[in-house]
Every structure is written in C-alpha cells, then in structure tokens.
FIPA-255550 format. One record per residue: x, y, z of N, C-alpha, C in turn; residue in one letter. Coordinates in pm, whole numbers, plus 50000, padded with zeros to 5 digits. Layout:
N
XYZXYZXYZA;...
//
This chain:
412
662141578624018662411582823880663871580523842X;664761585323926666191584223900667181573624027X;666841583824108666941572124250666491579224351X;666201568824441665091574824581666131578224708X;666371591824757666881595124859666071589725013X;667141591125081666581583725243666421595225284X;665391598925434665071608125466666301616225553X;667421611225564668581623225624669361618925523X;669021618425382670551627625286670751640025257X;669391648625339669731667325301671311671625385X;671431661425457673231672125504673981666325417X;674001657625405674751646725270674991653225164X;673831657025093673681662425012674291674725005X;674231687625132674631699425142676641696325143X;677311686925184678581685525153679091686925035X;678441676124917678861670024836678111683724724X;677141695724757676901701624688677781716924695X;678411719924826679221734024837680411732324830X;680831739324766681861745024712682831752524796X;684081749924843685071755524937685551766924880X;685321773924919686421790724862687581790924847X;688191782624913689391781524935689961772924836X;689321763224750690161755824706689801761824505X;690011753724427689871754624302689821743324284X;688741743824143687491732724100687801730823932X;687801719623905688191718023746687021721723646X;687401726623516686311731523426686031723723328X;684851712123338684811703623259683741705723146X;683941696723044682711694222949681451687922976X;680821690322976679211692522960679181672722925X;679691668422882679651655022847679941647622944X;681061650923024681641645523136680811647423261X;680741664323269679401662523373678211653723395X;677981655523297676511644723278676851633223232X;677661627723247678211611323271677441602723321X;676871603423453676131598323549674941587523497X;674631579423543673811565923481672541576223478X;672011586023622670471594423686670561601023570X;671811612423519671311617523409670901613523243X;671601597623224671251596623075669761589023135X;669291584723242667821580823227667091593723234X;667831605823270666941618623255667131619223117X;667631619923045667651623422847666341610422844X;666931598422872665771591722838664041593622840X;664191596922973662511599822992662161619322953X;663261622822904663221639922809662631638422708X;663391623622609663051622922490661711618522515X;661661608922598660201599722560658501610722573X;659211620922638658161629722669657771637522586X;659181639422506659231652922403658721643622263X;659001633322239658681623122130657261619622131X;656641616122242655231614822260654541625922235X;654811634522287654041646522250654011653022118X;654841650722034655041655221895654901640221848X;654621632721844654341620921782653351619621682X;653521622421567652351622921435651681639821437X;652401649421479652251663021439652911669421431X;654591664921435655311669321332656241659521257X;655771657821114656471646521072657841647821036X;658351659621027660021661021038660661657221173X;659181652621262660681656221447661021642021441X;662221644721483663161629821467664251629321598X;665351620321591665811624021704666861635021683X;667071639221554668351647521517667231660121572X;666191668421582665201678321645665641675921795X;665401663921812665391662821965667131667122036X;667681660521973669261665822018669561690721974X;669051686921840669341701521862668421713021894X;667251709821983666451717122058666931714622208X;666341701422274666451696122375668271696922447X;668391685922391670131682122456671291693222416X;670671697622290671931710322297671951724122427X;670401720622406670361735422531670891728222655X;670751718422717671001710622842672761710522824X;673271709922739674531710722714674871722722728X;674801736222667675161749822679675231752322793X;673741747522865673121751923007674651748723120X;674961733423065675781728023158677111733323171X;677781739223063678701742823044678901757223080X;678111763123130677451777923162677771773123338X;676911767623422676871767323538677761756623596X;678211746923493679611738923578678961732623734X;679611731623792679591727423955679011734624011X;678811745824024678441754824084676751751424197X;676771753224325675611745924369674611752624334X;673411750924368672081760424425672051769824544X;670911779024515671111788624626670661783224807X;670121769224779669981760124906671171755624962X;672451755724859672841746824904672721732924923X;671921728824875671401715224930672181706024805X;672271711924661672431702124534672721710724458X;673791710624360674101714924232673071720024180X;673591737024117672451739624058672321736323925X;673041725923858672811718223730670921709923790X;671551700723856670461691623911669221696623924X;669381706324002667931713224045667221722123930X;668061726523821667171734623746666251725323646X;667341710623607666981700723488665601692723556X;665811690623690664441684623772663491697323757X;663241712523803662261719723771661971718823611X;663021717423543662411718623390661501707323386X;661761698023396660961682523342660061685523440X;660031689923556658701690623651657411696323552X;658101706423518657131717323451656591715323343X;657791706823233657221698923122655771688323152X;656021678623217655331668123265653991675023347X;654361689123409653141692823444651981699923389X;652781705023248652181713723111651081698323027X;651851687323023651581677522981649931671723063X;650391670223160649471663023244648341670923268X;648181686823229647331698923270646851697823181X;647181694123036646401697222886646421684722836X;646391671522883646201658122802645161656222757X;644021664022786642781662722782642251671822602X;643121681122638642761694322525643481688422413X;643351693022264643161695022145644481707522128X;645351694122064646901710222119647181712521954X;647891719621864647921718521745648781712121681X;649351713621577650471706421554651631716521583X;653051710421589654161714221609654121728321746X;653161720621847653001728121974654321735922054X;654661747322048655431753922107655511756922259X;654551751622323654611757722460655861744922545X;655721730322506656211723322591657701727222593X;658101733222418659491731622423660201753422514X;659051759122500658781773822544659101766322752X;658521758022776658281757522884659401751722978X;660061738022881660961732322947662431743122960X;662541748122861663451758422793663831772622946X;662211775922963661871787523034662101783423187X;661871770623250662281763823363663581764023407X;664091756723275665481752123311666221767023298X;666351776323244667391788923279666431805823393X;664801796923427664681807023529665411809523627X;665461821523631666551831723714667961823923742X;668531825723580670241817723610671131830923680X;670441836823652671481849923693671791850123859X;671201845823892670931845524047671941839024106X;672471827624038674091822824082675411829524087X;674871837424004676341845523983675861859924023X;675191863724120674991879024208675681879424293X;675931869624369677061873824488678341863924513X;679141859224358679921856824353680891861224214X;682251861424184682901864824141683941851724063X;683611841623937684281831323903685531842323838X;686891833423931688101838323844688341825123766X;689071829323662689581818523604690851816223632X;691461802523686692891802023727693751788923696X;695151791723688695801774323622695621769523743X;696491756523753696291744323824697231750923995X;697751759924018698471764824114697821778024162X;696511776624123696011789524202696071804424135X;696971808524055697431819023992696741826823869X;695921837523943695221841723881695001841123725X;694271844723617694271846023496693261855023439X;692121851023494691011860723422689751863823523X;688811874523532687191871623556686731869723442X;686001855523458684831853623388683571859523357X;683611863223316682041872023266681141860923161X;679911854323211679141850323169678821852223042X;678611867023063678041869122888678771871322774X;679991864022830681381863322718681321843822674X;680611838822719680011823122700680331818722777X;680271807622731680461795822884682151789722941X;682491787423079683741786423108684711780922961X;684201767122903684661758322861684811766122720X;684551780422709685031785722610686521793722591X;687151790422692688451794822752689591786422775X;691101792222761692381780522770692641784922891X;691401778722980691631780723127690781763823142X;691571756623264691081746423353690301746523479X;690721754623547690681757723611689621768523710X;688811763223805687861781623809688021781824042X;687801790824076687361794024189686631803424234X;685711806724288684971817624363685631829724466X;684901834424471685251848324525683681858824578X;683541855924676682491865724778682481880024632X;681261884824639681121902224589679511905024668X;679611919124685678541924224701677341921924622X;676161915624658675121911524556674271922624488X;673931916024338673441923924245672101926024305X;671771942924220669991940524255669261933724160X;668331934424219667021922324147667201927224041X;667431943323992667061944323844668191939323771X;669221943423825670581933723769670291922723736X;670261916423863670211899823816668891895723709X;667621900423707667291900223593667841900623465X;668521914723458669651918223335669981907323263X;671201902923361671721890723357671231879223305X;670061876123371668981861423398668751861623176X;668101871623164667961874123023668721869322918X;669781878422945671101880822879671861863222881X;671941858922940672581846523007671701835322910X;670421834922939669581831722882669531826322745X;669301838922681669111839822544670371837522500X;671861834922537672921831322470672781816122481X;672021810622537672241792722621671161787222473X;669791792222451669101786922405669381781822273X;669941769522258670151772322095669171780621993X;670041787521870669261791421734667961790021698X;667581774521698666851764921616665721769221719X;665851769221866665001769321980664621781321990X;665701793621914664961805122024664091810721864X;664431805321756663511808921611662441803821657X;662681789521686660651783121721659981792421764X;660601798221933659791806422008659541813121972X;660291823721844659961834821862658811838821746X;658731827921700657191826721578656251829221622X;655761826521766654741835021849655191843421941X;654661855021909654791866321982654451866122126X;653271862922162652831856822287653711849622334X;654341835122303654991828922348656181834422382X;656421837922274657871846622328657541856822495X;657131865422446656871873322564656781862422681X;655751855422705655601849322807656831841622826X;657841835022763659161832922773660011838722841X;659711854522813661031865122899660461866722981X;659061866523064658481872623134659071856323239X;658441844623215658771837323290660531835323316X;661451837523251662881840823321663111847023452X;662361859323450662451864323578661421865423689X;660611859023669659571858423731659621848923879X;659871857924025660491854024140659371845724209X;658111840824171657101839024226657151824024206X;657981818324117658221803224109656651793624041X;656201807523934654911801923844655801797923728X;656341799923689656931804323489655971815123464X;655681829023501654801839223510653641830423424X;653101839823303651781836223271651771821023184X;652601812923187652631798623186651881793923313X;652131800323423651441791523565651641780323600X;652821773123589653051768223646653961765923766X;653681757523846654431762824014655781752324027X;657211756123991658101746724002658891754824146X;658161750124190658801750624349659071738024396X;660251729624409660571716424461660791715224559X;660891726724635661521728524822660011722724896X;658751715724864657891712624898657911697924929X;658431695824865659041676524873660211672124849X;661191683724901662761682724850663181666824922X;662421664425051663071652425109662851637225065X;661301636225001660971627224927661511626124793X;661251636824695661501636224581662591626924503X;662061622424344663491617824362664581626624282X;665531622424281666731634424250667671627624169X;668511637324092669591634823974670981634024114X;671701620524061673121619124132673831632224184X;674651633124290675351643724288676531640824161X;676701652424113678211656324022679541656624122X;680161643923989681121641624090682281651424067X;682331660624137684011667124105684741671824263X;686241670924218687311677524361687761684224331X;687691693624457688411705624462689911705524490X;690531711424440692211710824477692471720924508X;693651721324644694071732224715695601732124716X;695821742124600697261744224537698381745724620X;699231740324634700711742624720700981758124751X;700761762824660701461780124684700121787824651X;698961786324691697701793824663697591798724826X;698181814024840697561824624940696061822224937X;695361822625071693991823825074693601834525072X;692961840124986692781855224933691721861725044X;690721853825105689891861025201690841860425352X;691161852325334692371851825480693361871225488X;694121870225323694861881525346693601896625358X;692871897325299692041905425337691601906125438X;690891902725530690701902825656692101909525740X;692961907425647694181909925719694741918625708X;694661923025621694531940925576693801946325630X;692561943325646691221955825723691791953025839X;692391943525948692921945026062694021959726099X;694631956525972696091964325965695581978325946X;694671978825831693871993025870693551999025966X;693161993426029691771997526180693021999726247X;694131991926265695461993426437695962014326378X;694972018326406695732035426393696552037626504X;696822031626603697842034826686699352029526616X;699722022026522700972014226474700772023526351X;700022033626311699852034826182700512050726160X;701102054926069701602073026048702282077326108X;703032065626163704072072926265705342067026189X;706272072826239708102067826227707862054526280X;708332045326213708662030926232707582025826217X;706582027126211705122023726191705222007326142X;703361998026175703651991226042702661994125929X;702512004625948701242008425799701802023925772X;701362027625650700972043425648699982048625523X;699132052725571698272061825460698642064325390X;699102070225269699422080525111698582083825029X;698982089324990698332096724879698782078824711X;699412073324733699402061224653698772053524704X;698382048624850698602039124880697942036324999X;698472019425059698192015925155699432009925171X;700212015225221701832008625219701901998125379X;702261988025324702261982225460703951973925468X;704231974225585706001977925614706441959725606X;707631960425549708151942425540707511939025654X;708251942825815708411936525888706561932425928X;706031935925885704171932325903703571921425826X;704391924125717704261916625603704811899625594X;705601902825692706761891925749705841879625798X;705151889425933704541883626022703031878125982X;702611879525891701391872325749701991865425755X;702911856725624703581850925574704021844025656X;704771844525773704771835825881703691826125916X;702581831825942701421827225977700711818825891X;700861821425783700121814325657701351800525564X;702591800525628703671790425624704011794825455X;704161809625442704641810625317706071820325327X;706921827525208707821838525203707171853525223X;707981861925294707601874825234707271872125076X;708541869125066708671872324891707511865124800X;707081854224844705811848324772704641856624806X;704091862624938703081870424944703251885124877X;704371889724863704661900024826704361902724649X;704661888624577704191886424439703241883424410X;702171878224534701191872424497700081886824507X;700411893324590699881906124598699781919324453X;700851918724397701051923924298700631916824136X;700911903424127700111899424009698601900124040X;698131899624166696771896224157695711912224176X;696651919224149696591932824124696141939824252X;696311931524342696011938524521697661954224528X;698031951024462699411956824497699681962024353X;700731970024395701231982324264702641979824280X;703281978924155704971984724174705311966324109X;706671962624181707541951224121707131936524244X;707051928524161706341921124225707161907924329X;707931921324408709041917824549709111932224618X;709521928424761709071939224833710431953324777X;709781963324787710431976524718710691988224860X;711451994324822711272009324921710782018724910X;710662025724988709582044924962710202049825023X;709802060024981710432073225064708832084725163X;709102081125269707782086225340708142096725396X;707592103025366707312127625409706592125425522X;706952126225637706212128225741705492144525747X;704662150025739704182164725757703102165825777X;702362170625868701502182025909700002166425948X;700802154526010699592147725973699572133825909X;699732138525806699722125325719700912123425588X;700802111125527701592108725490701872111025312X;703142112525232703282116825075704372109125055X;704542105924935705662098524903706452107024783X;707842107124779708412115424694709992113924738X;710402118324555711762111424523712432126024595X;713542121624689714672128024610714752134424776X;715802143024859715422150324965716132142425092X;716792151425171717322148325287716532149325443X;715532155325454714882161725558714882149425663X;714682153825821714782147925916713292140125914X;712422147625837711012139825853710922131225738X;712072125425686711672116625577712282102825639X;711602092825549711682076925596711372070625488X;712592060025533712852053025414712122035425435X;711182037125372710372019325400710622011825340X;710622001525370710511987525298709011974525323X;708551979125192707171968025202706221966925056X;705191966425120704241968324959702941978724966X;702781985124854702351989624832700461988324785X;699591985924896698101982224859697681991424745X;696641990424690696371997924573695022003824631X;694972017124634693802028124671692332017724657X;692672014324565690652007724553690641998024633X;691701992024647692051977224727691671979624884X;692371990324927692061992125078690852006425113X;690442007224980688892017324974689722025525062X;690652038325067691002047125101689912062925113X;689772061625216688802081625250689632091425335X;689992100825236690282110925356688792117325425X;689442112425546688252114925638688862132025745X;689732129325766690452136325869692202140125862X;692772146125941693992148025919694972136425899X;694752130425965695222114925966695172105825851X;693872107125769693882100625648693242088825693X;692652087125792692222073025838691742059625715X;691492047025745691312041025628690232031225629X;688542035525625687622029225575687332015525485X;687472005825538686971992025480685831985225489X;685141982125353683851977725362683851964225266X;682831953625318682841944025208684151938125163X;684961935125305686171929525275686571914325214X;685491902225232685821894625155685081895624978X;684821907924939684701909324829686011919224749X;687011921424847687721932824780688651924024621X;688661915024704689891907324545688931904724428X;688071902924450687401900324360686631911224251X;686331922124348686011937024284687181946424226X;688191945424317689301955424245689881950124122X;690181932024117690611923824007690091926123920X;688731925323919687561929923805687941946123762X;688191955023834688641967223789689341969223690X;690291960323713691741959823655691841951723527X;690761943823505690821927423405691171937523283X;690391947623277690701954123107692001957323081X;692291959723224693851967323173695311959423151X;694921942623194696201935323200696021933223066X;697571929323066698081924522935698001910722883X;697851904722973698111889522961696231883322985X;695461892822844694331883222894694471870522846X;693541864922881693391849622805692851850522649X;693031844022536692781839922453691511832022417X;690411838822359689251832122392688491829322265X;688311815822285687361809222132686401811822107X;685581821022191684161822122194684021830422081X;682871824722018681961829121912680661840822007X;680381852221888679461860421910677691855821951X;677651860622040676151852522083674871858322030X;673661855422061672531865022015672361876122160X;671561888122074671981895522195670691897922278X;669571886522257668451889922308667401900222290X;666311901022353665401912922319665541926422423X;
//
C-alpha cells in the first residue's frame, strides 16, 4: 500500500520510533510532519475512498468537504501527538492511529458494499474520525510534555486540553516519566482531547444522529479494539510484521550543552535521602526541616562534578525548575540542632546552631513525612518527581508562556 517492510524491521523500527528522555525533540507543523512521499499516497487513497463512497449522494462533496472534514482532522490530530511513539514502541503513534483509521474505513466499506447506504452516509466519516483518536489519551498517562527553548530550560507543562503543542512560542518539547492515569482518567482525557481535534464541520455531521454520536463516544474509549458498537476490530498487532506501513517521521533529538539530566539528579536526591547516617548531624551532607530538604554545597559539589557541570549551574538549574526554593545560587541557613531534628531560624548565638551552605529541596520535591524523631525522608516515584512538583507550581510562575490558542468545544 505504502511500502512493504522486511521481516526484521520491528527493531528498526523500535529505534527510529522512541524517544530519548534525555534529549529534546523539535515542535513541528503538521505539514512538515507529513511531508513523506507514504503519507501524501495515504491522503491519496483517503480521498479516493472518501470520494467513491459519496460519489453521486452528495452533490455538494467536493474536494474543499474532503480537506475540511478529512485532512483538517489528520492535521489537528498531528499537531496534537507530534513525534511522540506508540504504546509498542514499535512506530510513531501518528502512523499507527492513521493506518487503524483507514483499516476501519476500508473495513466499514468492504462489510456494507453490498447494502443500500443512504445519501450523505455518516458512519464512514463517524468511523474513520472514531479510529483515528481511539484512546489518544493513553499517550499522555504516564508521561509529562514540558515545553522547553533550544538549551533545555524549562518553560511550561503542556496540557493537552489547552490545544495542540504548535499552539505555543515554544520549539521545543521533552518528556518526563509521571505516575499513570486511571483508566477513568485517561478516558476523561481520550474524550476531552478528542472532541477538541475533530473539526466543527465534522463533529455537527455527527452529531445529527444521536445514535451515531453516542456510538462515537462510546467507541473513543472502548479498550476492546472493536470501535464499541461500530464492531469493528482495528487491532494491527496481528500482522504488524507483514503489513504495510506509513514511513517513519523523520525528526532529531538534541541534547543541549547545559541541560542537567533531570532523572539522573533525582535518583540522586532519593540516594541522599536514604544515607541517614550523613544526615541531622553537625557537618552533615543533608538535613531534614521543617522548609526543606537542604542539601550541603560540599554534596552538591560532588553531583556537579560527576555530571561535568558548576555547583553554580546545578544550583540554578534546581531553583528555576522549581526543584529548589530561595536565589537561584547556593545560599546559607541557619540550622537549630534540638531534641532530634532539624528548624531553621534567623537570628541567635547558641552552640547548637549551624551555619550551612547549599540548596534548599522543596517539601513536595523530596515528598517529606514526619515519620519519627528524626524526620526521616520517604521517596516514591522518583523519576516522576520533576515532572509532578513542576506541574504543581506551573500556575504560580510568572513567566508563563504566551499562548495563541483559541477556545475549543467542550464536548459532551
């Protein structure tokens, strides 16, 4: 159909389809993505399908119908999921959803060629529509898109249902591990996500039948891989090795000169947590607070060493990216040694006070429990912490991004 894979391009394929955590991925237009020779013969054999089938029963469909039903949604769609792979891994989940759509089209087609369909038939365009954004939500459950410039440096979380990347004066995007949504979430989502992608023109058709409609939302989330009471089965993992397939999307990842690896320093923190023998004491390199997770230069040193950067660059990078509290270079405290654990406070001569130099973690950042006298320090879901506490915080910076996005529909 597009081009014929050999029977060992599934690792091939799994390279050129995942995405490095580590690096940052450019945010392109929907035009550029679909550049590729595989995808304009996919528009080709879209139209010829969608043209045949409405061919002398609706005498308004033309190709200006076909662009703002068809190609506009494939456009929104694209600009919504970017690079981003499938949950196989195996291929972009651009690729794989536009092959289940046309599967499903062509199989709606080939199931009823026989039957007496009416005019201006709603199910093919209900069907291709309902394929291509089943369960989109599902990409974005256990990850976290920041938006960032060309050096790594934070800017925004993306939130989906604020539109699509390319609605932002951001270039730039990277991932980030989070704890995954539940099914009913990602439904939420799947909906919500949904019904903003479908163009106007597309989601009025549908919604002229009530039936159709319904069976529309019902097939979004419907995990059984029918399109629920549509019935049809777009499961492609059955002939993933034969099949033929849309080009991989060509894009590179770039790995910024001064971009800290954010799951690296975490890991590196929950280390620094757990050492309670170095920790609450005089000279320490950590201490509990009542602010904090204060962790001492000289610890801080020895990161930064390791990772071929400055104190002083990890120390800022910690604090804009809202892991850290206070000035964004290492600062001093004043630490109350008493009865245990540790307080911070101005002012005072006492033999149990200490004067630190380091940074300051932020309570949500290092999930702080007083558990015991000690204050010990509980970490869970550590390569999701930057990505969850950032999100905490997105409302409260000052410097959001500036965003073009227009108001969406808000679904049923």
């Amino acid at each position: 159909m597009f081009y014929e894979p050999t029977l060992n391009e599934g690792p091939s394929q799994l390279e050129k389809a995942r995405l490095d955590r580590s690096l940052i991925y450019p945010i392109k237009d929907s035009n550029i993505l679909l550049n590729d020779s595989s995808h304009q013969k996919y528009f080709e054999k879209l139209k010829t399908l969608s043209m045949h089938e409405l061919e002398n029963r609706m005498e308004s469909f033309d190709e200006y119908f076909f662009n703002a039903l068809f190609k506009d949604l494939i456009h929104n769609f694209v600009n919504y999921v970017q690079s981003l792979p499938d949950k196989t891994g195996r291929d972009f989940y651009v690729n794989t959803a536009l092959l289940r759509a046309l599967w499903a089209l062509e199989s709606y087609l080939k199931k009823t060629e026989r039957e007496s369909r009416n005019d201006g038939d709603i199910f093919p365009y209900a069907i291709f529509s309902a394929a291509l954004l089943s369960q989109i939500g599902e990409i974005y459950s256990e990850i976290q898109i920041q938006l960032v410039d060309e050096r790594g440096v934070y800017k925004a979380n993306w939130n989906p249902l604020d539109g699509p990347m390319t609605n932002f004066n951001c270039e730039w995007f990277r991932q980030r591990n989070v704890p995954k949504h539940s099914q009913s979430m990602i439904n939420h989502l799947t909906v919500n996500i949904a019904t903003r992608i479908i163009p106007d023109i597309g989601y009025k058709w549908i919604s002229q039948d009530r039936k159709v409609l319904e069976w529309w939302y019902d097939s979004l989330i419907d995990q059984h891989e029918k399109l629920g009471q549509f019935d049809i089965d777009v499961n492609l993992e059955k002939d993933f090795v034969a099949r033929s397939r849309l080009e991989p999307i060509d894009i590179q990842g770039l790995m910024p000169d001064d971009l800290i690896k954010a799951d690296v320093l975490a890991e590196w923190i929950k280390k620094q947590a757990e050492d309670l023998q170095k920790q609450n004491i005089k000279n320490a390199n950590s201490y509990v607070t009542k602010n904090g997770f204060l962790i001492s230069e000289k610890l801080l040193k020895e990161f930064a060493e390791s990772q071929k950067h400055t104190v002083d660059d990890v120390a800022k990078y910690l604090v804009e990216s809202g892991i850290a509290s206070g000035q964004p270079h290492i600062e001093e405290f004043l630490i109350k040694h008493s009865g245990g654990s540790q307080t911070l406070f101005s002012g005072g001569g006492s033999i149990n006070n200490e004067l630190v130099k380091g940074v300051m973690i932020n309570r949500q950042f290092a999930n702080l429990k007083k558990q015991t006298n000690t204050m010990s320090v509980v970490s869970q879901s550590v390569g999701g912490f930057i990505a969850r506490f950032v999100e905490s915080q997105e409302n409260e910076r000052e410097n959001k991004l500036d965003s073009k996005r227009s108001p969406g529909k808000t679904g049923v």
